[in-house]
C-alpha atoms as one frame of an Amber mdcrd trajectory, in Angstrom:
protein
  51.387 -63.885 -17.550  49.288 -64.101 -14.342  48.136 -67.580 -12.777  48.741
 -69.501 -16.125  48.767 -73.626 -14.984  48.200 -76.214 -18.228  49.018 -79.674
 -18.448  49.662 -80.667 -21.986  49.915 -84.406 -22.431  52.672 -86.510 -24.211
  51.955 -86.788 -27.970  49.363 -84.568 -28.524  49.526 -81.360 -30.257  48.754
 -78.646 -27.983  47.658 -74.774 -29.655  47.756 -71.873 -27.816  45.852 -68.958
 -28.915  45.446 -65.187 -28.479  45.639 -61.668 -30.069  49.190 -59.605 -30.037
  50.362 -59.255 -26.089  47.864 -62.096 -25.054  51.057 -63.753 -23.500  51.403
 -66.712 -25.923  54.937 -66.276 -26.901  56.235 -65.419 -23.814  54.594 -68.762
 -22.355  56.223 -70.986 -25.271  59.353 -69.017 -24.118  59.139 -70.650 -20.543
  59.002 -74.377 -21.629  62.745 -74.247 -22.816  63.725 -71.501 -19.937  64.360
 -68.708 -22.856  61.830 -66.337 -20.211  61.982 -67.420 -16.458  58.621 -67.450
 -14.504  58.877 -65.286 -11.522  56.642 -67.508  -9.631  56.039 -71.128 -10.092
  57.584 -74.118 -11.664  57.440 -75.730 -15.342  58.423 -79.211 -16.092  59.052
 -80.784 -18.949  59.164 -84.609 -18.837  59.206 -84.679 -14.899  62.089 -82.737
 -14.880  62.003 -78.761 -13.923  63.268 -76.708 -16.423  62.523 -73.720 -14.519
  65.247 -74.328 -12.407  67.763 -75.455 -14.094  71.423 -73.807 -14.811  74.204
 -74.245 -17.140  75.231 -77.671 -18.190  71.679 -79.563 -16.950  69.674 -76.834
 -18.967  71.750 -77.436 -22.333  70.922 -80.940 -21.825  67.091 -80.521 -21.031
  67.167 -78.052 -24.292  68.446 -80.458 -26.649  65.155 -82.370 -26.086  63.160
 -79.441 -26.786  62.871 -77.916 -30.432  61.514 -74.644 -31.758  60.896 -73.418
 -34.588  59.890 -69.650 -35.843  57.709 -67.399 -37.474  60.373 -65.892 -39.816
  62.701 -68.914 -40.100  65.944 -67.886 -38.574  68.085 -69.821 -40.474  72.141
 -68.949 -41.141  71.746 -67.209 -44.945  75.611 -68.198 -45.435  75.122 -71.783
 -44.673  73.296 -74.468 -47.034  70.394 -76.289 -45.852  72.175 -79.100 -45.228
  74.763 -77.051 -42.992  71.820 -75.799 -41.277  70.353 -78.764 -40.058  73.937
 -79.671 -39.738  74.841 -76.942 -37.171  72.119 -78.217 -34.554  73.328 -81.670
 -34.764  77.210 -80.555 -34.259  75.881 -78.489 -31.343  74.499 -81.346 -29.410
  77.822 -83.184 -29.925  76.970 -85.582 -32.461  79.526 -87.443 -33.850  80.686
 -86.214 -37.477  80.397 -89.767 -39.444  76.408 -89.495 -37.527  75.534 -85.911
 -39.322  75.527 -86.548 -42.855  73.203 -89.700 -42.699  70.970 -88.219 -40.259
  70.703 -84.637 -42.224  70.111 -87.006 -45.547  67.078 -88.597 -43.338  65.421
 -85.692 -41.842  65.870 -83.864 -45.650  63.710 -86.409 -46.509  60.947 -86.827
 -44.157  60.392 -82.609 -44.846  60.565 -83.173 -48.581  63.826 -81.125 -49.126
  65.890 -83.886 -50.116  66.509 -82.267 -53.609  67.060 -79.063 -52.261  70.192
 -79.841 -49.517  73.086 -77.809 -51.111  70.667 -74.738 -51.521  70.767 -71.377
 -49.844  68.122 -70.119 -47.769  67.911 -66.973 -50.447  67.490 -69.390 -53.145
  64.004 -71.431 -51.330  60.554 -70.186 -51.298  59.149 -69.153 -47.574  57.309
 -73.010 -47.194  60.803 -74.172 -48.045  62.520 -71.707 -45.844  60.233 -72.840
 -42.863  60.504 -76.861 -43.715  64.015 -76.027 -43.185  63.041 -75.016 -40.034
  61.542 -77.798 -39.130  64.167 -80.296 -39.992  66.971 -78.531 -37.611  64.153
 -78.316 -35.100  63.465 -82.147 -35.260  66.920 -83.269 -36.139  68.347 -84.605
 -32.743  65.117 -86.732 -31.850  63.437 -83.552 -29.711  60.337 -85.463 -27.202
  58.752 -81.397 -27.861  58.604 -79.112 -30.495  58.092 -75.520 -29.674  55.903
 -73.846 -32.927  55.851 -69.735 -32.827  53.390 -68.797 -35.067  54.666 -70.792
 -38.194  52.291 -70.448 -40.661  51.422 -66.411 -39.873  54.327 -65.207 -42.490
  53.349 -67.509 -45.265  50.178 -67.577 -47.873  47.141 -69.638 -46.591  48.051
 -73.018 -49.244  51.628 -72.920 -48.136  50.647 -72.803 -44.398  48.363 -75.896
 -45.204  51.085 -77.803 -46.224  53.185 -76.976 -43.199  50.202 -78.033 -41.053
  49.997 -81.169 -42.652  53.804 -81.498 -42.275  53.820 -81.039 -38.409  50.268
 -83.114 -38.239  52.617 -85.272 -40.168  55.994 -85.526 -37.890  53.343 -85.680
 -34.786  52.467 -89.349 -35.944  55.053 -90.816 -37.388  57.852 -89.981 -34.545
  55.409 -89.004 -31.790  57.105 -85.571 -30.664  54.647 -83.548 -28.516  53.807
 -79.968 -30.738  52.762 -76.754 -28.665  51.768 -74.247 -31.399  50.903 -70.670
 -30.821  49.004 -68.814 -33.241  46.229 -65.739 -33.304  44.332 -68.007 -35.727
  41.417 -70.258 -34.960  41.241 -71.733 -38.278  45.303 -72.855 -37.540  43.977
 -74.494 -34.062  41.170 -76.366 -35.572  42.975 -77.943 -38.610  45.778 -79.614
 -36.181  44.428 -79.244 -32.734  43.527 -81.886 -30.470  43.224 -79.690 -27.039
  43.419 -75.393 -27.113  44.268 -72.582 -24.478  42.853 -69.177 -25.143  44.650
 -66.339 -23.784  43.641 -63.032 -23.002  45.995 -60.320 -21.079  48.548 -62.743
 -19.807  45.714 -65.432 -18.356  44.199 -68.322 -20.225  40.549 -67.326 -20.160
  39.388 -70.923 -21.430  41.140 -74.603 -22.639  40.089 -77.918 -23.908  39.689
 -80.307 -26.691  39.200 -78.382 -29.726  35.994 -79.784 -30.524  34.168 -78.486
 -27.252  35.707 -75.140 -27.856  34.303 -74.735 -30.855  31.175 -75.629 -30.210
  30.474 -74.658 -26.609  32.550 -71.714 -26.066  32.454 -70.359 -22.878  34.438
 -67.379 -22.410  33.450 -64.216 -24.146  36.876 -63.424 -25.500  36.491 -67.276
 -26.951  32.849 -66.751 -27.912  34.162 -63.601 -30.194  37.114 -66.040 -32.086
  34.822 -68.476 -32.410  32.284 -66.338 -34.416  34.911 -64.515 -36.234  36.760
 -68.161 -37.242  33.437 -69.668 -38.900  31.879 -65.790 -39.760  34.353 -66.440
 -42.041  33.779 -69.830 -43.715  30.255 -68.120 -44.519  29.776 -66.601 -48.416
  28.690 -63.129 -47.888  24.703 -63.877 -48.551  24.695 -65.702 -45.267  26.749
 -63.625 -43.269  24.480 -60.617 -43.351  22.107 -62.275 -42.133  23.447 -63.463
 -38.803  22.360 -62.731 -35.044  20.005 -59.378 -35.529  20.790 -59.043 -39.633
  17.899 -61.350 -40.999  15.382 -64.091 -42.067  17.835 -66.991 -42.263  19.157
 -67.013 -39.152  16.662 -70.032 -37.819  17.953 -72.437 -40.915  21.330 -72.050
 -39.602  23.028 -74.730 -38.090  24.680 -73.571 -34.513  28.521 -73.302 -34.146
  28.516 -77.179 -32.880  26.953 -78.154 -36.178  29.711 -76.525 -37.472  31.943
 -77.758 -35.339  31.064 -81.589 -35.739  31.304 -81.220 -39.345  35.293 -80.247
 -39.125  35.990 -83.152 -37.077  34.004 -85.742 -39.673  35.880 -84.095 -42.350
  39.155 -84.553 -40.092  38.962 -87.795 -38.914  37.443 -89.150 -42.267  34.146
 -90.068 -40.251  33.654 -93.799 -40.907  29.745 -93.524 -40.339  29.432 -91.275
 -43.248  27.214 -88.619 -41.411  27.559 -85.220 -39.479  24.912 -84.172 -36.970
  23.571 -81.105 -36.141  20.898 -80.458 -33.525  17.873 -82.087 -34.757  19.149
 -82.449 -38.262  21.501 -85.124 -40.078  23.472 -84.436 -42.989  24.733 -87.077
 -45.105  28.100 -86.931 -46.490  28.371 -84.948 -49.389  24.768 -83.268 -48.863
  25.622 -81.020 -45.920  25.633 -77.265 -46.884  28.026 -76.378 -48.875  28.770
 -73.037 -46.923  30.668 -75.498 -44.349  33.234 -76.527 -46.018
């Protein structure tokens, strides 16, 4: 990483984005001191975790969570047991674990599925496991490395809506880091981009989208909503056709994924010059 200063506010789900060796993980890695910068300082609830040993950094980790891309979850232990084993780590007391691992069971939907092995749950249920030990001791943050990238696109929705879900009913701070823009805009609210160890470009999700500045940002963007297209109006984007001037620009785009987000109250999306009524905007936005 080179130069690399963000301020991610309390509550708010924070993405970080890149390609492979962008830097992303190894920044997630400095908010709970698993990488030490060699220059500057990174604090976590006005304390700095950067510089902190031993007993105080234990301490500052136990109100940090992670969870990861592959799960990394004790195959010999139950689920229960594994959400267990974070809880006895932070010194809970025993008559405290049970009622607490029943609770968090239930807020990831698992609560049927407590005195199963990891071999016997599906990779959603693997990573909702996950989740639970992650959350279990009331983290403030909770660290996301690529969660969704090892699992099909409708299981990764319901994880999404899972952490969208655990971000507003018990207010923990998410950082995410993913490669995917489509990941960043369905649970978003502010973005870095990364490129070779700097971040190139941040902000609220919505401005990214549709006024990308950097070039490296300007290529995800086009890629992320390249994608949402059917072929027969892909081909004929910038320099491949006719229908390029019906088009609606990338903040068109943009403002119809945070109406269909935030439920829109006024019942209509804009678009340049043009107004689209819900339910009669293109159907090649969805």
């Amino acid at each position: 990483m080179d130069d690399v200063s963000l301020h991610i506010a309390a509550g708010e789900i924070f993405g970080i984005v890149g390609t492979s060796g962008a830097g992303k993980s190894t920044l997630l890695r400095t908010l709970n001191a698993l990488t030490r910068p060699s220059q500057g300082r990174v604090n976590v609830n006005g304390v700095e975790i950067s510089a902190l040993d031993g007993k105080a950094l234990r301490q500052a980790r136990q109100r940090i969570g992670m969870i990861f891309q592959h799960f990394n979850l004790m195959h010999t232990r139950t689920v229960a047991q594994n959400v267990a084993f974070s809880l006895k780590a932070a010194g809970w007391e025993r008559s405290k674990i049970a009622p607490r691992v029943a609770e968090i069971l239930t807020l990831v939907g698992l609560a049927d599925k407590a005195n199963r092995f990891p071999v016997q749950l599906s990779g959603g249920q693997k990573q909702r496991v996950g989740i639970a030990r992650a959350i279990a001791n009331h983290p403030d943050v909770l660290l996301c490395d690529e969660p969704t990238s090892a699992l099909d696109l409708e299981t990764s929705a319901t994880i999404l809506a899972l952490l969208r879900q655990i971000n507003a009913q018990l207010g923990i701070t998410i950082v995410l880091i993913t490669h995917e823009m489509n990941v960043i805009k369905s649970i978003c609210d502010r973005v870095a981009v990364m490129s070779g160890g700097k971040v190139v470009e941040s902000g609220e999700v919505f401005d990214v989208f549709a006024h990308p500045q950097h070039a490296f940002t300007q290529q995800l963007v086009s890629h992320t909503l390249n994608l949402t297209l059917p072929e027969r109006l892909r081909e004929h984007l910038p320099g491949q056709g006719r229908l390029r001037e019906h088009l609606p620009g990338p903040r068109a785009v943009a403002e119809n994924f945070v109406y269909r987000r935030f439920g829109g109250a006024a019942g209509t999306v804009r678009g340049g010059d043009q107004v689209w009524r819900r339910g009669q905007y293109p159907a090649w936005q969805d």
